[in-house]
C-alpha positions as CSV (number, residue, x, y, z in Angstrom):
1,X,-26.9,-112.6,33.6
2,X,-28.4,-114.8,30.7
3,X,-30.1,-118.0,30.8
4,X,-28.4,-118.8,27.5
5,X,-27.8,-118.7,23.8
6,X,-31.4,-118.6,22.0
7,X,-31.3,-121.6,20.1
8,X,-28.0,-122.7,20.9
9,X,-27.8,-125.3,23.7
10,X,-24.0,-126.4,22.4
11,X,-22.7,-122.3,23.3
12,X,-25.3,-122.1,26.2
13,X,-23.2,-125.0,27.4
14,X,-19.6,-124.1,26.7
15,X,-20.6,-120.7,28.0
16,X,-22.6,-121.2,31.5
17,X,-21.1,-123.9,33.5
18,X,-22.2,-125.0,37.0
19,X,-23.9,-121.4,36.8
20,X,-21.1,-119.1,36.2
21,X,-21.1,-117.2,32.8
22,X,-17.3,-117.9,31.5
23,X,-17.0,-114.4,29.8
24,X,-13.0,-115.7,27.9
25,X,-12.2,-112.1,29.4
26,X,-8.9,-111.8,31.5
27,X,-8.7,-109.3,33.7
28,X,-8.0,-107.9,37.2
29,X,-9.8,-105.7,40.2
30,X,-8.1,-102.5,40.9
31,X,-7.4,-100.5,43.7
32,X,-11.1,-99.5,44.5
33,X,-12.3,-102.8,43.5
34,X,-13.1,-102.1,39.9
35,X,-13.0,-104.7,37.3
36,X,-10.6,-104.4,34.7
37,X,-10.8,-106.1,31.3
38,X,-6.9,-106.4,29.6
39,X,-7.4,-109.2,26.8
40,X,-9.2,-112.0,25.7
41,X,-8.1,-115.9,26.8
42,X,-8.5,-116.8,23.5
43,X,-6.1,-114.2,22.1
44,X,-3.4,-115.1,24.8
45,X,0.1,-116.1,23.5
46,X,1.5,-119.5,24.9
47,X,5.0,-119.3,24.9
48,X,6.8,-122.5,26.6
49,X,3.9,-122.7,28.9
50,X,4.0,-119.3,29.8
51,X,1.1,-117.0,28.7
52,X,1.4,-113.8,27.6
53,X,-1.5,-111.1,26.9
54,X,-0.7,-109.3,23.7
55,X,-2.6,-105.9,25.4
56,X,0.2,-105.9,27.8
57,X,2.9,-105.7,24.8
58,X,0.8,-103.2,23.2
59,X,0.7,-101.0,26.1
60,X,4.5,-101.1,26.6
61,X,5.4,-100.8,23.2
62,X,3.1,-97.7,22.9
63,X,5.1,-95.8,25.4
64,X,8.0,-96.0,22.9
65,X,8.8,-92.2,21.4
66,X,8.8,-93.5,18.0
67,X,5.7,-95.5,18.2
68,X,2.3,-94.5,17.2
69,X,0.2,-97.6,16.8
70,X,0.9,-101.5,17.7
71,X,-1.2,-105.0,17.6
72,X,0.9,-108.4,18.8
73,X,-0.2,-111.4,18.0
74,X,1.6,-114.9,18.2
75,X,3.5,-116.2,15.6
76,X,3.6,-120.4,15.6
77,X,7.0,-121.9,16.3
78,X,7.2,-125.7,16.7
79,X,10.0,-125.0,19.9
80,X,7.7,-122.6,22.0
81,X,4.2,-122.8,20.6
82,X,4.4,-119.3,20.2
83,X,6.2,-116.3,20.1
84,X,5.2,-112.5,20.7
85,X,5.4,-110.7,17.2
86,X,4.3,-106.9,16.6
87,X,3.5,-104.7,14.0
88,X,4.4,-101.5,14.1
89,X,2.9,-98.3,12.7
90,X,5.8,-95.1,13.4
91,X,5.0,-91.7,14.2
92,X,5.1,-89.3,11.3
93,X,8.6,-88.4,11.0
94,X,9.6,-91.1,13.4
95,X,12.7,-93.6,13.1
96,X,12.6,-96.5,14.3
97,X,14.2,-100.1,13.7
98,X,13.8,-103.9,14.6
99,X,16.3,-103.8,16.7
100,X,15.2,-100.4,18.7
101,X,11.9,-102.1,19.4
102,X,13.1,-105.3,20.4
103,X,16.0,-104.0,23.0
104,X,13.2,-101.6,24.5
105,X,10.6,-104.6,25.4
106,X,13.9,-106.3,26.1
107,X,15.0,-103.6,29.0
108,X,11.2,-103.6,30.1
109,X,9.7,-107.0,30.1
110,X,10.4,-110.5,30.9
111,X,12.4,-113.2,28.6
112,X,9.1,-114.8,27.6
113,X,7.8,-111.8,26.4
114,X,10.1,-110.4,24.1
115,X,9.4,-110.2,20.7
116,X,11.2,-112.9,19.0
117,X,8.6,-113.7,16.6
118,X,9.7,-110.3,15.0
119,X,8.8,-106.7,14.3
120,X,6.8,-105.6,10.7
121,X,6.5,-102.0,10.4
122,X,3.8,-101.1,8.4
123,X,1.4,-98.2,7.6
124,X,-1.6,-98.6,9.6
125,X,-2.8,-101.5,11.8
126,X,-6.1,-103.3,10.1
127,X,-9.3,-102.2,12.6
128,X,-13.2,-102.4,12.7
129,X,-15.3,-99.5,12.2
130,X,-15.6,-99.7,16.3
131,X,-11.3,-99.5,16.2
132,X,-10.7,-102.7,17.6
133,X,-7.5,-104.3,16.1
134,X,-8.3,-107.2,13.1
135,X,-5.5,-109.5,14.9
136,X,-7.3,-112.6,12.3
137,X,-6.0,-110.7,9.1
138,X,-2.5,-110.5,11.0
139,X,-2.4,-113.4,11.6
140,X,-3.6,-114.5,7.8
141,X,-1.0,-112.3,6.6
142,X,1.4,-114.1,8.6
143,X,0.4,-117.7,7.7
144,X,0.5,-116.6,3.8
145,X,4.1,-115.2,4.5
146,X,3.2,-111.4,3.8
């Protein structure tokens, strides 16, 4: 562990509190005890007090046939908070439309996670160099209305 943030006593103390490192990972242990890392608490979608990890989405909406690669982030609506919306990148020669992807999260998944903040199909999904998905230009795009 770390004593703190060089130089940073306000992070060193949102960070370590009463000696515990918060990490803002959410996760699980698995069968053999392993810890496994699934999202981000700040990247968790709040949908009427129900909180949804867009990794989970991801994961199920990449074991659609048609679907190559996926992000989900939350769109902003003033009834739930939130609501889950993904962006969709189809397999080459794949068909696909809103409607398929939304009834298959919708035979799979609870209510509060389907996606009724909408589907966008696009070409390719913004990522680092390291491939981790950009979900903040997503989510710019989605607050200029592209």
């Amino acid at each position: 562990m770390m004593k703190g943030y060089f130089k940073n006593d306000k992070a060193t103390s949102e960070t370590i509190i009463d000696g515990w490192l918060h990490t803002g990972d959410v996760g699980y242990y698995d069968e053999d005890g392993y810890t496994v890392i699934t999202d981000r608490i700040k990247e968790l979608i709040k949908v009427k007090g129900f909180q949804v990890a867009p990794a989970e989405l991801e994961d199920l909406l990449l074991t659609h046939p048609a679907v190559q690669d996926v992000a989900v982030i939350g769109k902003p609506d003033d009834v739930a908070g939130e609501l889950p919306r993904a962006y969709i990148v189809l397999k080459p020669e794949a068909k696909a439309t809103e409607e398929d992807i939304t009834n298959y999260v919708k035979e799979k998944a609870a209510p509060y996670k389907q996606l009724k903040g909408g589907v966008q199909f696009r070409k390719e999904i913004p990522k680092s160099a390291s491939g981790k998905i950009l979900k903040g230009i997503l989510k710019d795009e989605l607050r200029q209305g592209s």
